[in-house]
C-alpha positions in Angstrom: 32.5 -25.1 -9.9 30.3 -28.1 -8.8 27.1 -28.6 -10.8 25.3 -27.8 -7.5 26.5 -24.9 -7.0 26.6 -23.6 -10.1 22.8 -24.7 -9.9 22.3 -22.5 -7.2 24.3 -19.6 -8.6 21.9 -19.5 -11.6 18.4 -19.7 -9.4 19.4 -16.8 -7.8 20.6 -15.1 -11.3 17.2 -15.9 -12.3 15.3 -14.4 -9.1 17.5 -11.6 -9.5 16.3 -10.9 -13.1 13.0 -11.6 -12.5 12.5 -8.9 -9.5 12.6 -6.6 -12.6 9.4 -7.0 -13.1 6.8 -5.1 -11.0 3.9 -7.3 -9.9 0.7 -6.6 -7.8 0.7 -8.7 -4.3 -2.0 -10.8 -3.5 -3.2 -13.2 -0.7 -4.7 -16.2 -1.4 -7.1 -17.8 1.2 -9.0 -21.2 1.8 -10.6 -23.2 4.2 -11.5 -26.5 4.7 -13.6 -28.6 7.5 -9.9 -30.6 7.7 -7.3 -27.8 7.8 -9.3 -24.8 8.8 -8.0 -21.6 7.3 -5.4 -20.9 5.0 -3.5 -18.3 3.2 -0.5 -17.0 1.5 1.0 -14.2 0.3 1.6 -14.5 -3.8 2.7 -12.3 -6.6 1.9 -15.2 -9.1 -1.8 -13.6 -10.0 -2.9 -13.1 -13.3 -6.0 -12.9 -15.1 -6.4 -15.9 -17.7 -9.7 -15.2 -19.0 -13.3 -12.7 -19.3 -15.2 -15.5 -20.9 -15.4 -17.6 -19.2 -13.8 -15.1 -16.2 -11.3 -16.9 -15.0 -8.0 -16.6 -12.4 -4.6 -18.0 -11.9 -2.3 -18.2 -9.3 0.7 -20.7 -8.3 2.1 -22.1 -5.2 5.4 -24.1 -4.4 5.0 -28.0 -4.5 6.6 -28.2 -1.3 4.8 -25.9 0.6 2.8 -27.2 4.0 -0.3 -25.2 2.6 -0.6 -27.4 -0.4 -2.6 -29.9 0.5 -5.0 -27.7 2.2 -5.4 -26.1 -1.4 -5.7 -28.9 -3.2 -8.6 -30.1 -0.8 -10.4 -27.0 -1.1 -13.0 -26.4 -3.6 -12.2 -23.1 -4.3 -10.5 -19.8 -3.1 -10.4 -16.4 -2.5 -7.5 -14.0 -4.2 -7.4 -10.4 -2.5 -5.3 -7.5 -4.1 -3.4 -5.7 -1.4 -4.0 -2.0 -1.0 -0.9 0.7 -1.0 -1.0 0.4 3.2 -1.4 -3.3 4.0 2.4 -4.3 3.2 2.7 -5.4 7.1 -0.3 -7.8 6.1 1.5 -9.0 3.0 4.6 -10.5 5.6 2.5 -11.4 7.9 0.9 -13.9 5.4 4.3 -14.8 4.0 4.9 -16.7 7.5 4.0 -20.6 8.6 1.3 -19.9 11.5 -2.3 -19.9 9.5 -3.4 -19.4 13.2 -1.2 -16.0 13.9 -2.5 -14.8 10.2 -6.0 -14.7 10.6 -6.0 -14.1 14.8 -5.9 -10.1 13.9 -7.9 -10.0 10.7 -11.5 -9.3 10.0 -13.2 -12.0 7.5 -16.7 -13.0 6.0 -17.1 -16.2 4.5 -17.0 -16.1 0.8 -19.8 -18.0 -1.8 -16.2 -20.5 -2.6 -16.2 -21.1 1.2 -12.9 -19.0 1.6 -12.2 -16.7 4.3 -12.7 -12.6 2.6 -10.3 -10.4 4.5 -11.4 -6.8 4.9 -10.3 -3.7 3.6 -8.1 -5.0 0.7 -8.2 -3.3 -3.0 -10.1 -6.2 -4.1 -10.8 -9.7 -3.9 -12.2 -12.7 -6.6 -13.8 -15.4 -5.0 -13.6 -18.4 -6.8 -14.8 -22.0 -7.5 -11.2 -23.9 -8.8 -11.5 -24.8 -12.2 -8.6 -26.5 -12.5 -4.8 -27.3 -11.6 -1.8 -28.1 -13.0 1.7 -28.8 -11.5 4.5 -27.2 -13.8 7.9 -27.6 -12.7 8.4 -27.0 -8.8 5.3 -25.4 -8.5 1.3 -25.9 -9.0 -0.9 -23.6 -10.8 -4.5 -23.5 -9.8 -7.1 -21.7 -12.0 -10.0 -20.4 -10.7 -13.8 -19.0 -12.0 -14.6 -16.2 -10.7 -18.2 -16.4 -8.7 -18.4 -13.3 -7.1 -15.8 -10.0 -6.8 -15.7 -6.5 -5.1 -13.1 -3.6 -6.0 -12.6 -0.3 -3.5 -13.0 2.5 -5.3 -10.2 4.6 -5.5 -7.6 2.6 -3.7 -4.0 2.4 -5.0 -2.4 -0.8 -5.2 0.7 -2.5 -3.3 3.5 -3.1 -5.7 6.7 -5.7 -5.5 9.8 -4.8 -7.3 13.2 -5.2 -7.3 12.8 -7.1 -3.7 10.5 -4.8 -1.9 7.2 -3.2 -1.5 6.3 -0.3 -3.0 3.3 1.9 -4.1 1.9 2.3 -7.5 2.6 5.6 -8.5 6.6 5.3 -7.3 7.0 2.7 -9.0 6.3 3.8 -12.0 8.7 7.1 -11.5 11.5 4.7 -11.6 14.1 7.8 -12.7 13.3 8.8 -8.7 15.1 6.4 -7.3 17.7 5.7 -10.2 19.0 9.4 -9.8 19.2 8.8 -5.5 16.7 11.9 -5.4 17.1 12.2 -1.4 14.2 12.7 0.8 14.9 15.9 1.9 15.1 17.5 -1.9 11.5 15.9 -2.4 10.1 17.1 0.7 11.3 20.9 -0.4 9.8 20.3 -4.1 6.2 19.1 -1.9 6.5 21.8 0.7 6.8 24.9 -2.8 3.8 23.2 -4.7 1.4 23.2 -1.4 2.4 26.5 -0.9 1.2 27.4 -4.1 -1.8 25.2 -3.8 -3.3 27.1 -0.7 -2.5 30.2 -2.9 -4.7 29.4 -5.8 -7.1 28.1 -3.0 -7.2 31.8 -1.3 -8.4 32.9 -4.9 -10.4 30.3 -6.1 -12.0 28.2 -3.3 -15.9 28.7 -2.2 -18.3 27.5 0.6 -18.1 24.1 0.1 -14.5 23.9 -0.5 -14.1 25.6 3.5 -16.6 23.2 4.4 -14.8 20.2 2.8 -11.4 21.8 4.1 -12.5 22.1 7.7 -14.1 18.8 8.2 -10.5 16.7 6.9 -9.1 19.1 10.0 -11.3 17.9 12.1 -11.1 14.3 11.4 -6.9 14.3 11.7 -7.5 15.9 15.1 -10.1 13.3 16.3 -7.8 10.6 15.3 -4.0 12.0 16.0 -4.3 10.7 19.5 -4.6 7.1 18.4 -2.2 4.3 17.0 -4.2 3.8 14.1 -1.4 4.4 11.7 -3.6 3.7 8.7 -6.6 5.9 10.2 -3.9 9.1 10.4 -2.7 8.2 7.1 -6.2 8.2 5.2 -6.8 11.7 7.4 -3.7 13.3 6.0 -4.3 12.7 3.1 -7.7 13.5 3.1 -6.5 17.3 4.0 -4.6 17.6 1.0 -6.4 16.4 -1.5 -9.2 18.7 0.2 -7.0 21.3 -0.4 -5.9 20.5 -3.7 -10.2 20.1 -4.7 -9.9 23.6 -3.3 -7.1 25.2 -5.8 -9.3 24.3 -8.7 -6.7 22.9 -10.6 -6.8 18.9 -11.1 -3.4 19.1 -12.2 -2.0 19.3 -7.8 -3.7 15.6 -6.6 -1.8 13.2 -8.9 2.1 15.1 -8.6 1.7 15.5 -4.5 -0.1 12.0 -4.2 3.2 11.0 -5.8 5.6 12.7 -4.1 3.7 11.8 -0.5 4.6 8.5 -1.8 7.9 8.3 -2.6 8.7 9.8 0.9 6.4 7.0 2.2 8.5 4.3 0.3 11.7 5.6 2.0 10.1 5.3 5.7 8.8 2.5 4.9 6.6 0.5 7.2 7.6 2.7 10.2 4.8 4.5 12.4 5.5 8.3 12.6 4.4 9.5 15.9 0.5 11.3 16.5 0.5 14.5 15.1 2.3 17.2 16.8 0.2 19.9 18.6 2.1 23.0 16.2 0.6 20.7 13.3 -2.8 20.8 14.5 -2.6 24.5 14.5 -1.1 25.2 11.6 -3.5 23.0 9.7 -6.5 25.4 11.1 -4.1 28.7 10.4 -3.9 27.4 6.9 -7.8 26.9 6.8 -8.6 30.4 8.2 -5.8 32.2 6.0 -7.9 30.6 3.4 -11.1 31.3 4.4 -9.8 35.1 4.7 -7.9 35.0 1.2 -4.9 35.5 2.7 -2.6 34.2 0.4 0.7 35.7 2.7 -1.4 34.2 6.0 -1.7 30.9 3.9 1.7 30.1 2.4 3.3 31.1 6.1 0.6 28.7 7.8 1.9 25.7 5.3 5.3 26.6 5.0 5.4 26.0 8.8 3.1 23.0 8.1 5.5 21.1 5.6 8.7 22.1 8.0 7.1 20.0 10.9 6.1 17.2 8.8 9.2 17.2 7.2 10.9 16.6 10.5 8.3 13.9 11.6 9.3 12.2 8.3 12.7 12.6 8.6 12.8 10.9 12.0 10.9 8.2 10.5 13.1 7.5 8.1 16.1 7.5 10.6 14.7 4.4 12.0 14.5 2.7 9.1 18.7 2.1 9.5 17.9 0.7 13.3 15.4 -1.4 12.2 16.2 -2.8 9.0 18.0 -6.3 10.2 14.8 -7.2 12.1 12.7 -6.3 8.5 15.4 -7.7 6.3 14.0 -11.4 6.5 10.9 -10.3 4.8 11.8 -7.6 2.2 14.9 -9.9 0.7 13.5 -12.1 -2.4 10.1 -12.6 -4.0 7.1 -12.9 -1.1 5.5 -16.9 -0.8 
């Protein structure tokens, strides 16, 4: 074996091992009078410091954005949410143009472009930098930062994007738990959710219930993926506020996803009209203390968004060469 390749052969050893390791995704962004603005999707960011409060991140030596970060005199670093992995590619590509064409911004005090809607951002003035090996670290203070509340993270590992919370049930995928056997162990535990709801929930809990009903319905005729997303989930955890047990949010927030891992970044069609009204039988059932009226109203629920789910993930199969360039290896 040549001493190139055998160069090469332990790079991607290397990658290999390293994609072991779970890491938060980030987008860096800059601008400058010169180059306009800039950004790039990294998993390099860490917290150096709390006193002085201080940021890394690193960037390839021969990337084209370099120079526009080393001209800049500072930058913004935004944690990506659990929903924004389309935003993560679309900053791993060349265009700085394309990138920010579609994104809402305010300026930051660094100067740096803020992108909306993110888990959280530090703006930064740099500090300092440091080129160490093939790539350049830059070190920023922290002059001014925002976090979401209640967000959940968007997670790297093993060479594709994932959520927080399935990440961290690794035995899911380890023991090829299929969709299907996860969607039957959700559909039994929000049946027994709505029953402890018929017993337990009051006033507010039906009013709290019937306004998440009526916020999917105003948006199930719309593309807004992320809009019917935020609804849905909305509904259940309404529901699971209602059962009076804390212990429902954090295993069905799990389980929803896992199932949204496997579909991935594909848009399930608007909800169905039979969901719509099974979503208000389940309500009423409820508001009756009907527990028989409530689990039939969900069962039926769960089997239609099971199928939706399903279907999505079908696609995944006819879609996967066209996603394949971006979920192979770690993002830049």
């Amino acid at each position: 074996m040549s001493e190139s390749n055998y160069s090469e052969r332990l790079e991607q050893s290397l990658r290999k091992a390293l994609s072991t390791y779970p890491t938060g995704v980030a987008i860096i962004t800059a601008q400058t009078e010169r180059h306009g603005q800039v950004g790039i999707t990294c998993n390099s960011f860490v917290s150096i410091s709390l006193s002085p409060p201080l940021i890394a991140w690193s960037i390839r030596n021969a990337s084209r954005n370099m120079p526009a970060f080393e001209a800049a005199a500072g930058f913004s670093a935004h944690v990506l949410s659990r929903d924004q992995s389309s935003l993560s590619k679309l900053f791993s590509s060349s265009d700085n143009e394309l990138k920010f064409s579609n994104v809402r911004t305010t300026p930051g005090i660094s100067g740096a472009p803020i992108l909306e809607g993110c888990t959280a951002y530090f703006d930064c003035r740099k500090f300092a930098e440091h080129v160490i090996g093939d790539h350049k670290l830059f070190i920023g203070e922290v002059m001014d930062f925002y976090q979401a509340p209640a967000d959940k993270s968007l997670v790297f590992f093993d060479g594709a994007y994932r959520t927080l919370s399935s990440a961290s049930v690794g035995s899911f995928s380890h023991e090829r738990v299929s969709a299907s056997e996860i969607l039957e162990v959700r559909s039994d535990l929000c049946a027994f959710m709505v029953q402890l709801a018929c017993e337990r929930a009051d006033e507010d809990d039906f009013r709290r219930i019937e306004g998440a009903v009526d916020a999917i319905d105003r948006v199930s005729l719309t593309e807004a993926r992320r809009e019917r997303i935020l609804a849905g989930l909305r509904f259940f955890d309404a529901l699971a506020v209602a059962s009076h047990n804390s212990a429902f949010k954090p295993i069905i927030d799990t389980l929803a996803d896992i199932v949204r891992d496997q579909v991935q970044d594909v848009s399930v069609a608007a909800s169905l009209p039979e969901m719509q009204s099974s979503r208000r039988r389940i309500l009423n059932a409820i508001k009756l203390r009907d527990k028989q009226a409530a689990t039939s109203a969900m069962e039926e629920y769960m089997r239609a968004l099971s199928t939706r789910e399903k279907s999505a993930a079908n696609h995944v199969a006819d879609i996967s060469s066209a996603l394949s360039t971006f979920e192979r290896g770690t993002p830049r």
